[in-house]
C-alpha positions in Angstrom: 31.2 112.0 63.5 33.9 114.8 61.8 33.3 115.1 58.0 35.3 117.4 56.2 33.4 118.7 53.2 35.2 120.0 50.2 34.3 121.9 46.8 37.0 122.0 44.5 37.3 122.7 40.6 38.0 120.2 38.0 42.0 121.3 38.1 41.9 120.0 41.3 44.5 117.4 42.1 44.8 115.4 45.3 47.6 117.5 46.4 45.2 120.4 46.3 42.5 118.7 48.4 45.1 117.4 51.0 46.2 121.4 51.1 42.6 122.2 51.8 42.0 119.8 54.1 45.4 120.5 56.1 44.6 123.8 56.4 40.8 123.3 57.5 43.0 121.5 60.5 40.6 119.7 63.3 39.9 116.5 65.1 40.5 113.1 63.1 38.0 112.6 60.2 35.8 110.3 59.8 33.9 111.0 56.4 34.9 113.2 53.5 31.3 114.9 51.7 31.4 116.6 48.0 28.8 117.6 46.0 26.9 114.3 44.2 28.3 115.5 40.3 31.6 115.6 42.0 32.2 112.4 44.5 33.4 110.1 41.5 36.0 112.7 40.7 39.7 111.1 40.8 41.6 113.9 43.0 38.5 113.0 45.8 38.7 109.2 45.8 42.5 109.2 45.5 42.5 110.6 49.0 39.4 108.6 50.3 41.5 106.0 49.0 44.6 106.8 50.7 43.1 108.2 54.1 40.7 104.7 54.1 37.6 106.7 54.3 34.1 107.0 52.2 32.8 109.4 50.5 29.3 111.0 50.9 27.6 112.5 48.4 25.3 115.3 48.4 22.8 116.2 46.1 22.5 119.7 44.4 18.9 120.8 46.3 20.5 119.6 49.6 23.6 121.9 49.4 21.2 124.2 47.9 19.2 124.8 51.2 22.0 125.2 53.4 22.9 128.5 55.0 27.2 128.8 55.5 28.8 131.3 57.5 31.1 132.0 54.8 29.2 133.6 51.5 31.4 133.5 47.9 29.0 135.7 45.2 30.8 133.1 42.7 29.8 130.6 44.3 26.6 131.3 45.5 25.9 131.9 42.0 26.7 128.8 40.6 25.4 125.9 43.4 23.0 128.1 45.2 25.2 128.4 48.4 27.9 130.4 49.6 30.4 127.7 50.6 30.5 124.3 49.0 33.2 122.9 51.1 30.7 124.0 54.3 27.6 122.7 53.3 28.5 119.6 52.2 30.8 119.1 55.8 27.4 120.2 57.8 25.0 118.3 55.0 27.0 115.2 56.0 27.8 115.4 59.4 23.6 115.5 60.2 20.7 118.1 61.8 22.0 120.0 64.1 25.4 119.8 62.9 28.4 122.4 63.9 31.5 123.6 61.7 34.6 123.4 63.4 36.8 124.9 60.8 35.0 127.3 58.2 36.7 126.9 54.5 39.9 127.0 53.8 41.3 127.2 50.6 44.4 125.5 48.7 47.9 127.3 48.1 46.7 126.8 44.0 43.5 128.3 44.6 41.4 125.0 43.2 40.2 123.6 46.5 38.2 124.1 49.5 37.7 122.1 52.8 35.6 122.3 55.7 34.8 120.5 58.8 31.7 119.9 60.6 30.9 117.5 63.7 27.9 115.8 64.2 25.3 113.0 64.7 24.6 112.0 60.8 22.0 109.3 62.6 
């Protein structure tokens, strides 16, 4: 399974999470994962919507214990791990999953995606 795993801030459009997840690049997707306060948001299911995939959500505590290879002090701060985008792609994707593409961010700055593979079992 490929899930590309965003973080994004509440300016964020569906343009901006397309431009994330265009940039993250990889193999076809299969699942898109955002944080649980954020997987109602309208900029994410518009482009669950239009790609005709679901959405995962993953609770705070989960994200929380998961170690990314990228580290953002700013963000670290604020959800307890360095990448959102990252741990919610490898939080989704299952144990023992990989990133294939490490964040990327948006041309306007409000958007993150990454993309893990894996067996979500």
């Amino acid at each position: 399974m490929i899930v590309a795993g965003f973080g994004f801030r509440g300016a964020a459009t569906r343009a901006s999470l397309e431009q994330a997840l265009a940039a993250a690049g990889g193999p076809p997707i299969d699942l898109l994962a955002a944080p649980e306060d954020k997987a109602d948001a309208a900029c994410l299911t518009d482009l669950a919507a239009a790609l005709g995939l679901p959405v995962c959500s993953i609770d705070a505590a989960t994200l929380a214990a998961i170690d990314t290879p990228t580290q953002a002090e700013r963000v670290l701060a604020a959800r307890g791990t360095g990448s959102v985008a990252e741990a919610a792609a490898l939080a989704a994707a299952g144990p023992g999953a990989t990133l294939i593409s490490a964040r990327r961010i948006s041309a306007d700055r409000l958007a993150t995606c990454a993309i893990a593979s894996g067996d979500p079992r």
